[in-house]
C-alpha positions in Angstrom: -37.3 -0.5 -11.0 -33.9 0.0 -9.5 -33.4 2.4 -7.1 -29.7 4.9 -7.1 -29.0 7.7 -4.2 -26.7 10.7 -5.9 -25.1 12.4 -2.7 -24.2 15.8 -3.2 -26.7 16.2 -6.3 -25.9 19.8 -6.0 -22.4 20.2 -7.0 -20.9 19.9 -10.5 -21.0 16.2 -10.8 -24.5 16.0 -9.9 -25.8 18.6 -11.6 -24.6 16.7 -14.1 -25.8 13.6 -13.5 -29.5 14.7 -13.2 -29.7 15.9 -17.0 -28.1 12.7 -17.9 -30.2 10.8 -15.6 -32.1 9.6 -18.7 -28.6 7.5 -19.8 -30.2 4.3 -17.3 -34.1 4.5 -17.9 -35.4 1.8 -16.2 -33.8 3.6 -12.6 -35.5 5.8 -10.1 -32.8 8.3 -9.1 -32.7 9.5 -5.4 -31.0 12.8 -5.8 -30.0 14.7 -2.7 -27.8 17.0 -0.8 -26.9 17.9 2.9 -30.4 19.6 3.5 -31.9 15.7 2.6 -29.1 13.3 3.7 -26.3 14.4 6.0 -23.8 11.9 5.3 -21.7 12.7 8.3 -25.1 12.1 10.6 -24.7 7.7 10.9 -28.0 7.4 12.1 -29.5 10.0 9.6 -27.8 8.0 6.7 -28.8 4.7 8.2 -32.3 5.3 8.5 -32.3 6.8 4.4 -31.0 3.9 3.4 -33.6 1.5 5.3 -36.2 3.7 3.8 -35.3 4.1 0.0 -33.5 0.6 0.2 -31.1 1.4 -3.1 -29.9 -1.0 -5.6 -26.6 1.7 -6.0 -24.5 4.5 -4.3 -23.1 7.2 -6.1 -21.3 9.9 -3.7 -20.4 13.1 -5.1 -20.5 14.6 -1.6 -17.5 16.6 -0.8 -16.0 19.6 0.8 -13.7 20.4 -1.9 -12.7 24.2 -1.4 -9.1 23.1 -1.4 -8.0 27.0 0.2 -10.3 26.7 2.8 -9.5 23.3 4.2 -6.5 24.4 5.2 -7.8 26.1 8.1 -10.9 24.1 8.0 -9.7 20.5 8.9 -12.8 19.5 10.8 -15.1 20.0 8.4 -13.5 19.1 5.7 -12.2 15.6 7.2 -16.1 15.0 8.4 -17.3 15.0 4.8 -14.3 13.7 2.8 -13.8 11.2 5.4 -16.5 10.1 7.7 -18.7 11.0 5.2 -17.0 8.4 2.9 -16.5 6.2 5.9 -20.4 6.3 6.6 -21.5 5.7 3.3 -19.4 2.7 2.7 -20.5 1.0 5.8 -23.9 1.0 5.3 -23.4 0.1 1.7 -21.6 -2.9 3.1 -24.0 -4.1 5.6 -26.9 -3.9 3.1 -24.6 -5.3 0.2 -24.8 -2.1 -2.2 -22.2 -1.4 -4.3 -20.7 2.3 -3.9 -19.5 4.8 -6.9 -17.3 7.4 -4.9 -15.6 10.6 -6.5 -11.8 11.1 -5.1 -9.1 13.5 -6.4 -5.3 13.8 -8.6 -4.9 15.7 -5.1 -3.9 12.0 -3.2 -0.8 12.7 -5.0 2.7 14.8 -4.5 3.5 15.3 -8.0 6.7 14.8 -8.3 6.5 11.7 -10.4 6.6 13.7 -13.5 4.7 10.4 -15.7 1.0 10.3 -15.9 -0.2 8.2 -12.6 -1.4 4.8 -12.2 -3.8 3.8 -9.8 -1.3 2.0 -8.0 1.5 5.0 -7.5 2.5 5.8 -4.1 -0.4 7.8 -2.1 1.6 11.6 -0.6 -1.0 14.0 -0.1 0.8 17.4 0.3 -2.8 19.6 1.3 -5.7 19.0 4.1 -8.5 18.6 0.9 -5.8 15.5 -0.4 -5.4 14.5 2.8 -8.8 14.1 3.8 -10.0 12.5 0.2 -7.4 10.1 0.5 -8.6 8.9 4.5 -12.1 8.6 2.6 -10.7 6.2 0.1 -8.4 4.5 3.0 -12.2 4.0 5.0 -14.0 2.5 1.9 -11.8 -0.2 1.2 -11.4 -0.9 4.6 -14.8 -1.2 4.9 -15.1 -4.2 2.8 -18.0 -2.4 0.6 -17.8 -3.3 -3.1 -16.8 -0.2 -4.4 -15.8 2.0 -7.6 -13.7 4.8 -6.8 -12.8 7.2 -9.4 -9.9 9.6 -9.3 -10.9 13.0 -11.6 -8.7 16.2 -12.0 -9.1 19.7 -12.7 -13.1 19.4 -12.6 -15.2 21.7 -14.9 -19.0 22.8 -15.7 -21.9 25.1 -16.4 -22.7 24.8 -12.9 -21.4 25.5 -10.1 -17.7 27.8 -9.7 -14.7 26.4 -11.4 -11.9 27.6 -13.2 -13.6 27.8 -16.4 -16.3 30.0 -15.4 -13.5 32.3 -12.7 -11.2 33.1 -16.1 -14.8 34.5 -18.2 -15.6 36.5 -15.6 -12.9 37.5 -14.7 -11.7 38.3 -18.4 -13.9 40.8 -18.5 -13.5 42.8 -15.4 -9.7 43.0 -16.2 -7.3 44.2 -18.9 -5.2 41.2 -18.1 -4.2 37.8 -16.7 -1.7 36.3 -15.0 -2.0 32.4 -14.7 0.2 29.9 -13.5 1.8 27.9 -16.1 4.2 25.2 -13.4 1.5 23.0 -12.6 0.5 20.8 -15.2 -2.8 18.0 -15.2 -5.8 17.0 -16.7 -8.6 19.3 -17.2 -12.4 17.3 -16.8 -15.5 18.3 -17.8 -18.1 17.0 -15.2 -20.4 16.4 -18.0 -18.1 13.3 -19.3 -17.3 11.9 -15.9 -21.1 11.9 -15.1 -22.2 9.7 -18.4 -18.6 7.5 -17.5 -20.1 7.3 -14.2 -23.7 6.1 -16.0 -22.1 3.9 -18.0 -20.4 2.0 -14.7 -23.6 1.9 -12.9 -25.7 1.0 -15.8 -23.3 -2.2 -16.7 -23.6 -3.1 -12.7 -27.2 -3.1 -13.0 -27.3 -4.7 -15.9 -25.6 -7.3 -14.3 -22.9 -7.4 -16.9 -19.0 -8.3 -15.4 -18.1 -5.9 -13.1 -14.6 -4.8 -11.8 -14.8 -3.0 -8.4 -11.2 -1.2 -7.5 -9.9 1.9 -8.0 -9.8 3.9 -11.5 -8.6 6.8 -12.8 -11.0 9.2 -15.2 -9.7 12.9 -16.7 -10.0 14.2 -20.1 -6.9 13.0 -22.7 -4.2 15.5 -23.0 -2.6 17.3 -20.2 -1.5 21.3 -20.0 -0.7 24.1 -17.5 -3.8 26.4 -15.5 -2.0 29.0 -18.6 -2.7 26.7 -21.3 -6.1 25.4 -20.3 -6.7 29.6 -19.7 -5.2 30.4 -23.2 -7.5 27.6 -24.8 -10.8 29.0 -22.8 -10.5 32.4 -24.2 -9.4 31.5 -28.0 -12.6 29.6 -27.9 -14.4 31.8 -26.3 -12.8 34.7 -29.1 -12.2 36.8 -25.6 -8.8 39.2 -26.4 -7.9 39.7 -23.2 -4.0 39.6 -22.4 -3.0 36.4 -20.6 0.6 36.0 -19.2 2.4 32.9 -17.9 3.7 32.9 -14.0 4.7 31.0 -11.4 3.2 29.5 -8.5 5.1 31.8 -6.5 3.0 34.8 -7.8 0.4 33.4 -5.9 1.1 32.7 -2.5 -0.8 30.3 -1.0 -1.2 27.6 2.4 -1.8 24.7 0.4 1.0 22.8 -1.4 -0.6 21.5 -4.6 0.9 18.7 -6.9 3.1 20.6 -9.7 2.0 17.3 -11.8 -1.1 15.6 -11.1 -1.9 14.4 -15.2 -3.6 10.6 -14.6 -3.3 7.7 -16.6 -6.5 6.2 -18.0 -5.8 3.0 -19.2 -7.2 0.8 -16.4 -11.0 2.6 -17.3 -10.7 2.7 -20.9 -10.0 -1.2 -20.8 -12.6 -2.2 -17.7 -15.5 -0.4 -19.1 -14.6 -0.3 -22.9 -14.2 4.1 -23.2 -13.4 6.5 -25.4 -11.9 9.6 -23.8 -12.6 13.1 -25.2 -9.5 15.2 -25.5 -9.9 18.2 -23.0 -9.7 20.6 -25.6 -13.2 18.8 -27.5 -14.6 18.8 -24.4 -14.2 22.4 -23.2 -15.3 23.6 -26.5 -18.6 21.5 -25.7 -18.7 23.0 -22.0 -18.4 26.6 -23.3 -21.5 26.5 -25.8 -23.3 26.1 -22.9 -21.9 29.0 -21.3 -22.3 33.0 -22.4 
Protein backbone atom coordinates (compact mmCIF):
# COMPACT_ATOMS: atom_id res chain seq x y z
CA UNK A 1 0.00 0.00 0.00
CA UNK A 2 1.49 3.31 -0.92
CA UNK A 3 1.51 5.85 1.47
CA UNK A 4 0.59 10.02 0.22
CA UNK A 5 0.76 13.09 2.96
CA UNK A 6 -1.91 16.03 1.66
CA UNK A 7 -0.62 19.19 3.51
CA UNK A 8 -3.14 21.73 4.10
CA UNK A 9 -6.09 19.04 3.71
CA UNK A 10 -8.22 21.75 5.02
CA UNK A 11 -8.33 24.30 2.32
CA UNK A 12 -10.08 24.07 -1.06
CA UNK A 13 -7.71 21.82 -2.80
CA UNK A 14 -7.76 19.34 -0.10
CA UNK A 15 -11.09 19.32 0.63
CA UNK A 16 -11.17 18.32 -2.60
CA UNK A 17 -8.83 15.85 -2.75
CA UNK A 18 -10.32 13.78 0.15
CA UNK A 19 -13.75 13.06 -1.76
CA UNK A 20 -11.71 12.17 -4.65
CA UNK A 21 -9.35 10.20 -2.63
CA UNK A 22 -11.04 7.09 -3.99
CA UNK A 23 -9.46 8.20 -7.81
CA UNK A 24 -5.95 5.98 -6.54
CA UNK A 25 -7.42 2.96 -4.46
CA UNK A 26 -4.63 0.96 -3.65
CA UNK A 27 -3.13 4.39 -1.48
CA UNK A 28 -3.42 5.23 2.17
CA UNK A 29 -3.87 9.00 2.23
CA UNK A 30 -2.26 10.96 5.17
CA UNK A 31 -4.40 13.95 5.21
CA UNK A 32 -3.39 16.82 7.51
CA UNK A 33 -3.28 20.42 8.40
CA UNK A 34 -1.23 22.85 10.70
CA UNK A 35 -2.82 21.34 13.92
CA UNK A 36 -0.99 17.70 12.65
CA UNK A 37 2.01 18.84 10.64
CA UNK A 38 3.51 22.31 10.99
CA UNK A 39 5.39 22.49 7.84
CA UNK A 40 7.39 25.57 8.89
CA UNK A 41 8.53 23.47 12.28
CA UNK A 42 11.90 21.34 10.39
CA UNK A 43 12.10 19.03 13.09
CA UNK A 44 8.24 18.63 13.39
CA UNK A 45 8.08 17.78 9.63
CA UNK A 46 11.25 15.60 9.81
CA UNK A 47 10.17 13.42 12.42
CA UNK A 48 6.36 12.90 10.31
CA UNK A 49 7.95 11.92 7.62
CA UNK A 50 10.37 9.26 9.46
CA UNK A 51 7.19 8.00 10.93
CA UNK A 52 4.58 7.70 8.02
CA UNK A 53 7.62 7.11 5.58
CA UNK A 54 5.42 8.32 2.30
CA UNK A 55 5.71 6.98 -1.19
CA UNK A 56 4.39 10.93 -2.35
CA UNK A 57 3.98 14.65 -1.26
CA UNK A 58 1.24 16.65 -2.22
CA UNK A 59 1.41 20.31 -0.49
CA UNK A 60 -1.59 22.43 -0.65
CA UNK A 61 -0.29 24.28 2.36
CA UNK A 62 -0.51 27.96 1.98
CA UNK A 63 -1.11 31.35 3.36
CA UNK A 64 -3.01 32.66 0.48
CA UNK A 65 -5.09 35.71 1.86
CA UNK A 66 -3.43 37.81 -0.81
CA UNK A 67 -4.87 41.41 1.20
CA UNK A 68 -3.47 40.35 4.24
CA UNK A 69 0.07 39.46 3.24
CA UNK A 70 0.67 42.68 2.48
CA UNK A 71 1.10 43.61 5.95
CA UNK A 72 1.72 40.12 6.98
CA UNK A 73 5.13 39.22 5.28
CA UNK A 74 6.39 36.94 8.00
CA UNK A 75 3.84 34.78 8.04
CA UNK A 76 3.09 34.59 4.88
CA UNK A 77 6.88 34.06 3.63
CA UNK A 78 7.10 31.18 6.52
CA UNK A 79 4.46 29.03 4.83
CA UNK A 80 4.74 29.89 1.19
CA UNK A 81 8.34 29.76 1.49
CA UNK A 82 10.05 27.83 4.21
CA UNK A 83 7.21 25.86 4.31
CA UNK A 84 7.91 24.86 0.58
CA UNK A 85 11.52 25.00 1.38
CA UNK A 86 11.06 22.39 4.26
CA UNK A 87 9.03 20.07 2.51
CA UNK A 88 11.24 19.79 -0.49
CA UNK A 89 14.24 19.01 1.52
CA UNK A 90 13.04 16.29 3.28
CA UNK A 91 11.42 14.94 0.20
CA UNK A 92 14.84 15.06 -1.26
CA UNK A 93 16.81 13.33 1.39
CA UNK A 94 14.29 10.48 1.62
CA UNK A 95 13.88 10.48 -2.37
CA UNK A 96 9.99 11.33 -2.47
CA UNK A 97 8.71 13.03 -5.22
CA UNK A 98 6.76 16.38 -4.25
CA UNK A 99 3.25 17.71 -5.96
CA UNK A 100 3.34 21.52 -4.85
CA UNK A 101 0.39 24.12 -5.64
CA UNK A 102 1.89 27.68 -6.80
CA UNK A 103 0.00 30.69 -8.34
CA UNK A 104 -0.77 33.00 -11.97
CA UNK A 105 0.32 35.57 -9.00
CA UNK A 106 4.42 34.82 -10.00
CA UNK A 107 3.47 36.97 -12.80
CA UNK A 108 3.22 40.95 -13.65
CA UNK A 109 0.67 40.64 -16.26
CA UNK A 110 1.63 42.68 -18.65
CA UNK A 111 2.31 40.11 -21.27
CA UNK A 112 -1.14 40.31 -22.58
CA UNK A 113 -0.72 36.34 -24.21
CA UNK A 114 -1.61 33.38 -22.15
CA UNK A 115 1.69 32.34 -20.11
CA UNK A 116 4.10 29.68 -20.55
CA UNK A 117 5.82 28.06 -17.87
CA UNK A 118 8.94 29.50 -18.98
CA UNK A 119 7.73 33.51 -19.11
CA UNK A 120 9.68 35.81 -17.10
CA UNK A 121 8.98 35.37 -13.14
CA UNK A 122 7.80 39.58 -11.78
CA UNK A 123 5.81 39.18 -8.78
CA UNK A 124 4.11 42.54 -8.20
CA UNK A 125 2.36 41.43 -4.41
CA UNK A 126 3.95 39.80 -1.02
CA UNK A 127 1.46 36.43 -1.57
CA UNK A 128 3.41 36.26 -5.40
CA UNK A 129 6.35 37.09 -3.96
CA UNK A 130 6.45 34.56 -1.39
CA UNK A 131 4.91 31.60 -3.68
CA UNK A 132 7.40 32.28 -6.17
CA UNK A 133 10.70 32.05 -3.26
CA UNK A 134 8.74 28.58 -2.52
CA UNK A 135 9.09 27.42 -6.02
CA UNK A 136 12.79 29.15 -6.24
CA UNK A 137 13.58 26.70 -2.78
CA UNK A 138 12.09 23.48 -4.39
CA UNK A 139 14.06 23.36 -7.36
CA UNK A 140 16.92 24.33 -5.63
CA UNK A 141 16.52 21.72 -3.47
CA UNK A 142 17.15 19.14 -5.94
CA UNK A 143 13.76 17.21 -4.91
CA UNK A 144 11.90 15.64 -7.81
CA UNK A 145 9.11 17.69 -8.03
CA UNK A 146 5.70 18.68 -9.87
CA UNK A 147 4.70 22.16 -9.39
CA UNK A 148 1.49 23.30 -10.69
CA UNK A 149 0.61 26.90 -11.34
CA UNK A 150 -3.58 27.35 -10.83
CA UNK A 151 -5.55 30.67 -11.06
CA UNK A 152 -8.54 32.12 -9.81
CA UNK A 153 -9.32 29.02 -7.46
CA UNK A 154 -12.92 27.99 -6.68
CA UNK A 155 -15.20 25.44 -4.44
CA UNK A 156 -17.96 24.38 -2.23
CA UNK A 157 -15.61 24.69 0.50
CA UNK A 158 -13.91 27.07 1.92
CA UNK A 159 -14.41 31.26 0.87
CA UNK A 160 -13.79 32.18 -2.65
CA UNK A 161 -15.14 34.39 -5.13
CA UNK A 162 -17.85 32.19 -6.12
CA UNK A 163 -19.35 31.73 -2.87
CA UNK A 164 -18.50 36.07 -1.78
CA UNK A 165 -20.83 37.10 -5.10
CA UNK A 166 -24.04 34.42 -3.74
CA UNK A 167 -23.92 35.88 -0.66
CA UNK A 168 -23.37 38.78 -1.32
CA UNK A 169 -26.05 38.90 -4.14
CA UNK A 170 -28.49 38.64 -1.85
CA UNK A 171 -27.73 41.06 0.86
CA UNK A 172 -27.50 43.86 -1.95
CA UNK A 173 -29.53 45.44 -4.67
CA UNK A 174 -26.42 45.59 -6.74
CA UNK A 175 -22.84 44.85 -7.82
CA UNK A 176 -20.06 46.43 -8.85
CA UNK A 177 -17.14 44.05 -10.12
CA UNK A 178 -14.07 44.72 -11.73
CA UNK A 179 -14.03 43.94 -15.35
CA UNK A 180 -9.78 45.07 -16.07
CA UNK A 181 -8.30 42.06 -14.82
CA UNK A 182 -8.69 39.18 -16.87
CA UNK A 183 -7.56 35.10 -16.13
CA UNK A 184 -8.57 31.82 -15.69
CA UNK A 185 -11.23 30.82 -13.27
CA UNK A 186 -10.44 26.96 -11.63
CA UNK A 187 -12.56 24.89 -9.93
CA UNK A 188 -10.56 23.03 -7.16
CA UNK A 189 -12.52 20.03 -7.89
CA UNK A 190 -10.67 19.59 -11.43
CA UNK A 191 -7.25 20.48 -10.29
CA UNK A 192 -7.58 17.88 -7.47
CA UNK A 193 -8.55 14.73 -9.91
CA UNK A 194 -5.53 16.47 -12.42
CA UNK A 195 -3.49 16.29 -9.38
CA UNK A 196 -4.68 12.32 -8.87
CA UNK A 197 -4.12 11.59 -12.14
CA UNK A 198 -0.18 12.96 -11.74
CA UNK A 199 0.34 11.00 -8.66
CA UNK A 200 -1.50 7.99 -9.62
CA UNK A 201 0.79 7.67 -13.11
CA UNK A 202 3.95 8.21 -10.67
CA UNK A 203 2.89 5.44 -8.71
CA UNK A 204 2.04 3.50 -11.16
CA UNK A 205 5.40 3.79 -12.22
CA UNK A 206 4.36 4.92 -15.68
CA UNK A 207 6.93 7.85 -17.50
CA UNK A 208 6.97 10.66 -15.49
CA UNK A 209 7.87 14.34 -16.25
CA UNK A 210 8.95 16.34 -13.11
CA UNK A 211 9.08 20.38 -13.97
CA UNK A 212 6.88 22.97 -13.70
CA UNK A 213 3.18 23.02 -15.34
CA UNK A 214 0.53 25.18 -15.72
CA UNK A 215 -3.29 23.93 -14.80
CA UNK A 216 -6.61 26.51 -15.04
CA UNK A 217 -9.88 25.88 -16.61
CA UNK A 218 -10.03 26.74 -20.64
CA UNK A 219 -11.31 30.07 -21.51
CA UNK A 220 -10.35 33.21 -19.79
CA UNK A 221 -12.80 36.39 -18.65
CA UNK A 222 -12.80 39.42 -16.32
CA UNK A 223 -13.88 39.06 -12.14
CA UNK A 224 -17.37 40.86 -14.14
CA UNK A 225 -17.73 38.11 -16.51
CA UNK A 226 -16.96 35.17 -14.32
CA UNK A 227 -19.64 37.35 -11.76
CA UNK A 228 -22.19 37.78 -14.70
CA UNK A 229 -21.85 33.90 -15.49
CA UNK A 230 -22.29 32.81 -11.59
CA UNK A 231 -25.54 34.58 -11.21
CA UNK A 232 -27.16 33.60 -14.86
CA UNK A 233 -26.58 30.15 -13.59
CA UNK A 234 -27.49 30.56 -10.53
CA UNK A 235 -30.99 32.51 -12.14
CA UNK A 236 -29.95 35.32 -9.25
CA UNK A 237 -31.37 38.93 -10.87
CA UNK A 238 -29.43 41.02 -9.07
CA UNK A 239 -27.85 44.12 -11.02
CA UNK A 240 -24.16 43.67 -11.73
CA UNK A 241 -22.08 46.61 -13.25
CA UNK A 242 -18.57 46.59 -14.72
CA UNK A 243 -15.67 48.89 -12.88
CA UNK A 244 -12.38 49.40 -12.57
CA UNK A 245 -9.70 48.38 -10.41
CA UNK A 246 -9.52 51.83 -9.23
CA UNK A 247 -13.06 51.52 -7.58
CA UNK A 248 -11.44 49.34 -5.27
CA UNK A 249 -8.49 50.61 -3.73
CA UNK A 250 -6.26 48.28 -2.60
CA UNK A 251 -2.16 47.54 -1.22
CA UNK A 252 -1.63 44.80 -3.45
CA UNK A 253 -0.79 45.18 -7.18
CA UNK A 254 -2.39 42.29 -8.86
CA UNK A 255 -1.58 41.01 -12.50
CA UNK A 256 -4.30 42.89 -14.92
CA UNK A 257 -3.67 39.44 -17.02
CA UNK A 258 -2.68 36.40 -15.42
CA UNK A 259 -4.77 33.73 -18.17
CA UNK A 260 -2.09 30.53 -18.32
CA UNK A 261 -1.34 28.39 -21.13
CA UNK A 262 -2.04 24.71 -20.68
CA UNK A 263 -0.41 22.99 -23.26
CA UNK A 264 2.68 21.63 -21.51
CA UNK A 265 -0.11 19.48 -18.99
CA UNK A 266 -2.49 18.56 -21.54
CA UNK A 267 0.44 16.91 -23.55
CA UNK A 268 2.63 15.41 -20.39
CA UNK A 269 -0.22 13.74 -18.69
CA UNK A 270 -2.67 13.26 -21.77
CA UNK A 271 -5.83 15.95 -20.34
CA UNK A 272 -8.84 17.22 -21.27
CA UNK A 273 -9.53 20.68 -19.81
CA UNK A 274 -13.08 21.67 -18.84
CA UNK A 275 -14.05 25.11 -20.07
CA UNK A 276 -14.65 27.34 -16.86
CA UNK A 277 -18.02 27.94 -17.70
CA UNK A 278 -18.81 23.70 -17.55
CA UNK A 279 -17.09 23.67 -14.62
CA UNK A 280 -18.73 26.42 -12.62
CA UNK A 281 -22.01 25.14 -13.56
CA UNK A 282 -20.81 21.71 -11.93
CA UNK A 283 -19.44 23.80 -8.74
CA UNK A 284 -22.73 25.62 -8.30
CA UNK A 285 -25.14 22.41 -8.15
CA UNK A 286 -23.28 21.78 -5.23
CA UNK A 287 -23.95 25.00 -3.79
CA UNK A 288 -27.54 26.60 -2.60
Amino acid sequence: MKKIIVTGSRGQLGSEIIIRQQYIQDADFIFTDVETLNIVEHDNLKDFFEKNNPDLVINCAAYTAVDKAEDDFENAYSINAIGAKNISEICKKHNIPLIHISTDYVFDGTKNLPYHEEDTVNPLSVYGKTKLQGEIFIQDSGANYVIIRTSWLYSEFGNNFVKTILRISREKEFLKVVNDQIGNPTYAGDLAEVILIIAKKYLSDEFFKFGIYHYSNEGQCSWYEFACEILKIKSINTPVYPVGSSEFPSKVNRPKYSVLDKTKIKNAFQLQINDWRTSLEKCLQKLQ
